[in-house]
C-alpha positions in Angstrom: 72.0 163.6 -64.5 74.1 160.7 -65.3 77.6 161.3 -66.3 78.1 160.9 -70.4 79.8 157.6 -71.9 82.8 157.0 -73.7 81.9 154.3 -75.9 84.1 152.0 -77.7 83.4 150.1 -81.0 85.5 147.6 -83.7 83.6 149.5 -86.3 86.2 151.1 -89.0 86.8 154.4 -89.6 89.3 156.5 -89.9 93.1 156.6 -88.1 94.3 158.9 -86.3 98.0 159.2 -84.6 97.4 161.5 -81.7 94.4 161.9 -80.4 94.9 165.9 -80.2 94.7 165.8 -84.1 90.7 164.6 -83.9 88.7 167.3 -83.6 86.6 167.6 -80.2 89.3 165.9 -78.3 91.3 167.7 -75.6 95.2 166.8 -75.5 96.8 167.9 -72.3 99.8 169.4 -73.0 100.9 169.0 -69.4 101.3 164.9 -70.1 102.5 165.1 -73.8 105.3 163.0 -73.3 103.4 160.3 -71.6 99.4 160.7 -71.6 97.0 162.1 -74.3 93.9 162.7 -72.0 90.5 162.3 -73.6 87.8 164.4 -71.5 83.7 163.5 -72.8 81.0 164.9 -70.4 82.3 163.9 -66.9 84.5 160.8 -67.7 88.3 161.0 -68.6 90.1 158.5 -70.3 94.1 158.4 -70.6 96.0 156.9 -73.3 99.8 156.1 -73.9 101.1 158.5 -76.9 102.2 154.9 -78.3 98.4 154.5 -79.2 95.9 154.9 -82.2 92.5 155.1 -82.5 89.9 154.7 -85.3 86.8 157.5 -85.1 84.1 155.5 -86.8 82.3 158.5 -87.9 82.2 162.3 -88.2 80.1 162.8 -85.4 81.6 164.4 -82.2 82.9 162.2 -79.6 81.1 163.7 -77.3 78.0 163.1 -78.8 77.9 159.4 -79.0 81.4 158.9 -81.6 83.3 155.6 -81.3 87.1 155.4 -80.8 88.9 152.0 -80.7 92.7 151.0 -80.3 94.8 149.8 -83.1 97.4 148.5 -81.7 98.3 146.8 -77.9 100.9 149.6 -76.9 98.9 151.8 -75.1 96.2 151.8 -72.2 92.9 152.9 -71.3 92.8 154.6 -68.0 89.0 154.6 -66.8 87.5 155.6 -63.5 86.2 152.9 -61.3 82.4 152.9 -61.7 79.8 150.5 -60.0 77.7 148.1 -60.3 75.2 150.2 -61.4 77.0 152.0 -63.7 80.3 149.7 -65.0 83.3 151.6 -66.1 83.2 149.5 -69.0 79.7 148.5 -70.6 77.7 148.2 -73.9 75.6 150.8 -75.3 72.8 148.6 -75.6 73.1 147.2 -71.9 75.1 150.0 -69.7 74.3 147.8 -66.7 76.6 145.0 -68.2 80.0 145.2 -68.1 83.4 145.2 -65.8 84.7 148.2 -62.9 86.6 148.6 -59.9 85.0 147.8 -56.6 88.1 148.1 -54.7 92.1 148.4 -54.6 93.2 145.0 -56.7 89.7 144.2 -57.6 87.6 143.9 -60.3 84.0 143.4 -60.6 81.7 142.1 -63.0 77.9 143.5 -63.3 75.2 142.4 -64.7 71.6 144.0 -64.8 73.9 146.9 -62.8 73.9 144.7 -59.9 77.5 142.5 -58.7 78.0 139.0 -60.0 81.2 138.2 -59.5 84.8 139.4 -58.6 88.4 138.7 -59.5 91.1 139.8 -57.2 94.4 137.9 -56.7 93.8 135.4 -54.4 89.7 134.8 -54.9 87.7 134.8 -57.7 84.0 135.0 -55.9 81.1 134.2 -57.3 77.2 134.9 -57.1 75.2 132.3 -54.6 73.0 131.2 -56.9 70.1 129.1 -56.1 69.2 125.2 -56.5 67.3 126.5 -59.6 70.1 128.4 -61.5 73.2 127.2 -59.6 75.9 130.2 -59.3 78.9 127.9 -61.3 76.7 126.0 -64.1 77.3 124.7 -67.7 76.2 126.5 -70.9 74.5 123.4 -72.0 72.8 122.3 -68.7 72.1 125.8 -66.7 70.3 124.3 -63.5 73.0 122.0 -63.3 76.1 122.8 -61.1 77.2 124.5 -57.4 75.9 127.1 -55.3 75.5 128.2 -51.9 73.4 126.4 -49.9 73.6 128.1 -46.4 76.5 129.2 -44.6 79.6 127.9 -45.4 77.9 125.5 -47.5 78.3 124.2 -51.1 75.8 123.0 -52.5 75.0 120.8 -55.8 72.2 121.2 -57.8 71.3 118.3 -61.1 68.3 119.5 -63.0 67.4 122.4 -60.9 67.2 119.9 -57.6 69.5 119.4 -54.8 71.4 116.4 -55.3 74.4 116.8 -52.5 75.9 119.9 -49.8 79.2 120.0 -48.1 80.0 121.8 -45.0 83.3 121.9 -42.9 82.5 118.6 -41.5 79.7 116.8 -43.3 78.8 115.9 -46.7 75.0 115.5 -47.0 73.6 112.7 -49.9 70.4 113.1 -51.6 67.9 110.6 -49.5 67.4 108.3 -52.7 65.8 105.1 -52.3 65.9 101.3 -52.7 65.7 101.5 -56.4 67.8 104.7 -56.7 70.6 104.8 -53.4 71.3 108.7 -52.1 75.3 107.2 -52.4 75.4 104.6 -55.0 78.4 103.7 -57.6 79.3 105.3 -61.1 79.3 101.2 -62.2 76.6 100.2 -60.5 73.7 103.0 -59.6 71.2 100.7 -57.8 73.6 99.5 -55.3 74.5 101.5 -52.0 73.0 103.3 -49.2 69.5 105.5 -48.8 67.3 106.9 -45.9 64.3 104.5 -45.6 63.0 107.1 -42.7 64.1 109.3 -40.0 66.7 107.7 -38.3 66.8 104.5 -40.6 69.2 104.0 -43.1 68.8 101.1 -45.9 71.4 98.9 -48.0 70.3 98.6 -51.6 71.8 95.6 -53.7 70.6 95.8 -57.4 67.5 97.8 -56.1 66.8 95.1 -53.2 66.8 96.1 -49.8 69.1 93.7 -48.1 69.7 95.8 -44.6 68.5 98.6 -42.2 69.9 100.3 -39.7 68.4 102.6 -36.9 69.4 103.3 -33.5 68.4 100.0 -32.0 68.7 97.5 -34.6 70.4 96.2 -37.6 67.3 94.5 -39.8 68.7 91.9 -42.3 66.8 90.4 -45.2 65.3 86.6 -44.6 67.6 85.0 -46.7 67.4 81.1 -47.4 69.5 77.7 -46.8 71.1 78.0 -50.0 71.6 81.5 -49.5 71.5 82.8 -45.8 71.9 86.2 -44.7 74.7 85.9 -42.9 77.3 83.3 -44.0 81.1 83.1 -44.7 83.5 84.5 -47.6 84.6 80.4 -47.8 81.1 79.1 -47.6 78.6 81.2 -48.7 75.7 77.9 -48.4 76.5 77.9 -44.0 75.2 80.4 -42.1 72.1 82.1 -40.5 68.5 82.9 -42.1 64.9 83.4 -41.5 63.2 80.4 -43.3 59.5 82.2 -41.8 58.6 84.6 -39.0 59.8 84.7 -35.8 62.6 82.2 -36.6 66.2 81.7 -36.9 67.4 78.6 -39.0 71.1 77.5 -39.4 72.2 76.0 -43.1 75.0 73.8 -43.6 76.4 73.1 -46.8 73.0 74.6 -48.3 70.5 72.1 -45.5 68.5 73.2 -43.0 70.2 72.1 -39.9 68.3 73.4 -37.3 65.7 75.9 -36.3 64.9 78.0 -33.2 61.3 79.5 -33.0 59.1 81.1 -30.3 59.3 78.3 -27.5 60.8 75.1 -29.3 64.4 74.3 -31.0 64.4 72.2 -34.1 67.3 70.7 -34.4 68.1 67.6 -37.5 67.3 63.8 -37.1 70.5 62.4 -37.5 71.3 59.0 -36.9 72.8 56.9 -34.2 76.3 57.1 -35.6 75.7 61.1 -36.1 72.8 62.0 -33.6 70.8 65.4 -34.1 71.5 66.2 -30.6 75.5 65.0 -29.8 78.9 66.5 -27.8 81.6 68.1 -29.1 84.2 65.7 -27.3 81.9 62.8 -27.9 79.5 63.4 -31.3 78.8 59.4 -31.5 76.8 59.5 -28.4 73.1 61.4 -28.1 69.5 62.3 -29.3 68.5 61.4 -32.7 64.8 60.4 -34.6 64.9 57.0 -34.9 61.9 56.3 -37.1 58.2 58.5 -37.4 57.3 59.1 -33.5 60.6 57.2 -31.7 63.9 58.9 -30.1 66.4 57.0 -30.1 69.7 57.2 -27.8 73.4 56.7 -29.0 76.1 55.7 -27.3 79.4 55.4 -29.0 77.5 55.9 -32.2 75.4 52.4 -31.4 71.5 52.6 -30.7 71.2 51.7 -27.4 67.6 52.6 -26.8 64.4 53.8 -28.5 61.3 55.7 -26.7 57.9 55.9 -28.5 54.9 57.0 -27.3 53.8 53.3 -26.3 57.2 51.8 -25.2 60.8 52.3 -23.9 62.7 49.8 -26.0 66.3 48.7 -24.5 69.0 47.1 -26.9 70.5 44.6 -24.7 71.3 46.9 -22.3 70.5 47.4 -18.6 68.9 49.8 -16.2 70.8 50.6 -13.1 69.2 52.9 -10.1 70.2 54.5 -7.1 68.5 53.6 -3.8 65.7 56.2 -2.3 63.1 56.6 -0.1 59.4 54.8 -0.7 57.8 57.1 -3.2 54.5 58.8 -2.7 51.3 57.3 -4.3 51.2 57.7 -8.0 48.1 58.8 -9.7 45.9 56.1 -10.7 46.5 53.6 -13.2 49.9 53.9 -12.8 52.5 52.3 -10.2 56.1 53.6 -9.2 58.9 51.0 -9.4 62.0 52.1 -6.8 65.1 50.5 -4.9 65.3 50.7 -1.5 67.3 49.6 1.5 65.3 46.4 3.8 66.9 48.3 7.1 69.4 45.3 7.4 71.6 46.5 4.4 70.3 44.3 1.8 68.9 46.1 -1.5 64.7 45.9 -2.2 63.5 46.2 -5.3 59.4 47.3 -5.2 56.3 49.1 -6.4 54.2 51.9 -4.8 50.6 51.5 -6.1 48.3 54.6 -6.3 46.3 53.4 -3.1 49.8 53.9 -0.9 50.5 50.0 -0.5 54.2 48.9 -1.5 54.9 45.3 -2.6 58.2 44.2 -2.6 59.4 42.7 -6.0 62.6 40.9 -5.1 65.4 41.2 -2.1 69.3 41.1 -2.2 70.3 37.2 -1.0 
């Protein structure tokens, strides 16, 4: 048989200025000058002699009669209860209300389970659940923290789990391009999500711009007015993808050259700039002459021009070592060469594609 309640009420009534002038109340004499003690069914309440009470009606107090302080001098004494039966509760709901789980402690039930304790040093709460969040907001109830897993908070926005922090991580919702797991309060579709397992994207305005993974850093193509990777003083130089399986170079927002599964690109130039020069000597090199023709600088002068149909010199001359008579060429074609006569004088002749060799001009 459960043990009979005290109950305690606001409700008028009338006063009274010791408790061992209400009839059905027990005053101990033994305590007079400190306690009046209050005994209903099973459950004893003390009270300071400095305190008044209010009976809100005639009935006995025993039998469901409502006492309430007057003043703030004196003090309720109750035993500790549980959580299934709170020392202090609510007629209506006797599983709601506060007791004494242990020395320093108090304990708050609800639905005469635990949901939370105050003690000096902690103030615990319930777990909760992504759902209904242990610490919410009256307003927003599936909104706020709980606990996730061990030693782990977790934060829940609209009943979903939006972060967790453990000793040594904080874990981001995975978000994507349009809506980054870790973003900024000034600008939300900027930052960082997971694009997969083991990938994680770059978001500008919504735009993938990077990936990473394990083996690679994945860049967007970019452009010559805009490459992917340029520099804080000039953002039109740098490195892009102007089509797959390429990489271009832009300078000052042009193309400059291109490099592409087995040729380089590189830009015409011109004899006094060739597309192709040194860095201790940038007057002299390669550069597209006209439509079809090379031409070669030196000393940023065109010195000579090769076509399909022709090697054209510019006044200048061809100067060649002496060797050994050649094999035959193929035919149709001959193979002119220098060559020493065997008495020290310099030969110059042909090797024709049947293996004969006729002697152009000799040394006086």
């Amino acid at each position: 048989m459960g043990r009979e309640r005290t109950q305690i009420s606001n409700r008028t009534g009338y006063l009274v200025a010791n408790v061992a002038s209400v009839p059905g109340l027990d005053a101990n004499p033994g305590l007079a000058t400190e306690y009046n003690r209050l005994s209903v069914g099973c459950r004893v309440i003390q009270m300071d002699t400095g305190a008044r009470y209010t009976k809100t009606n005639a009935t006995p107090y025993g039998s469901g009669g409502r006492i309430t302080p007057e003043t703030t001098e004196g003090q309720f004494d109750a035993d500790d209860g549980t959580a299934a039966d709170p020392s202090f509760a609510f007629a209506d709901e006797t599983g709601l209300g506060f007791y004494r789980p242990g020395a320093g402690i108090m304990g708050f039930a609800q639905g005469g389970a635990q949901r939370a304790t105050f003690a000096a040093a902690q103030f615990a709460l319930p777990q909760g659940a992504v759902g209904a969040p242990g610490v919410a907001f009256l307003g927003d109830a599936d909104t706020g923290l709980f606990r996730f897993a061990a030693n782990t908070i977790g934060v829940s926005s609209g009943g979903v789990l939006a972060a967790a922090f453990d000793a040594t991580q904080f874990l981001a919702p995975d978000g994507a391009v349009a809506t980054p797991g870790m973003a900024f309060l000034g600008d939300a579709d900027s930052g960082f999500y997971l694009v997969g397992v083991g990938q994680i994207g770059v978001s500008i305005l919504g735009t993938q711009v990077a990936r990473f993974d394990s083996d690679q850093v994945i860049l967007r193509a970019g452009s010559f007015g805009a490459p992917t990777l340029a520099f804080g003083a000039d953002l039109n130089s740098g490195f892009y993808s102007a089509a797959g399986n390429t990489i271009s170079a832009a300078i000052g927002n042009a193309l400059t050259f291109e490099i592409g599964a087995g040729y380089t690109r590189v830009p015409n130039g011109s004899a006094a700039t060739p597309g192709l020069a040194f860095l201790g000597d940038t007057g002299t090199g390669i550069f597209r002459s006209a439509a079809g023709a090379i031409g070669f600088a030196a000393a940023g002068v065109n010195n000579a021009e090769l076509t399909a149909a022709y090697l054209l010199l510019g006044q200048k001359y061809i100067e060649m070592s002496l060797i050994a008579a050649p094999v035959a060429p193929s035919l149709n074609t001959g193979r002119i060469f220098f060559q020493d006569n065997g008495a020290g004088k310099v030969q110059m002749a042909v090797r024709f594609p049947t293996g004969a060799v006729q002697i152009i001009a000799t040394e006086p």
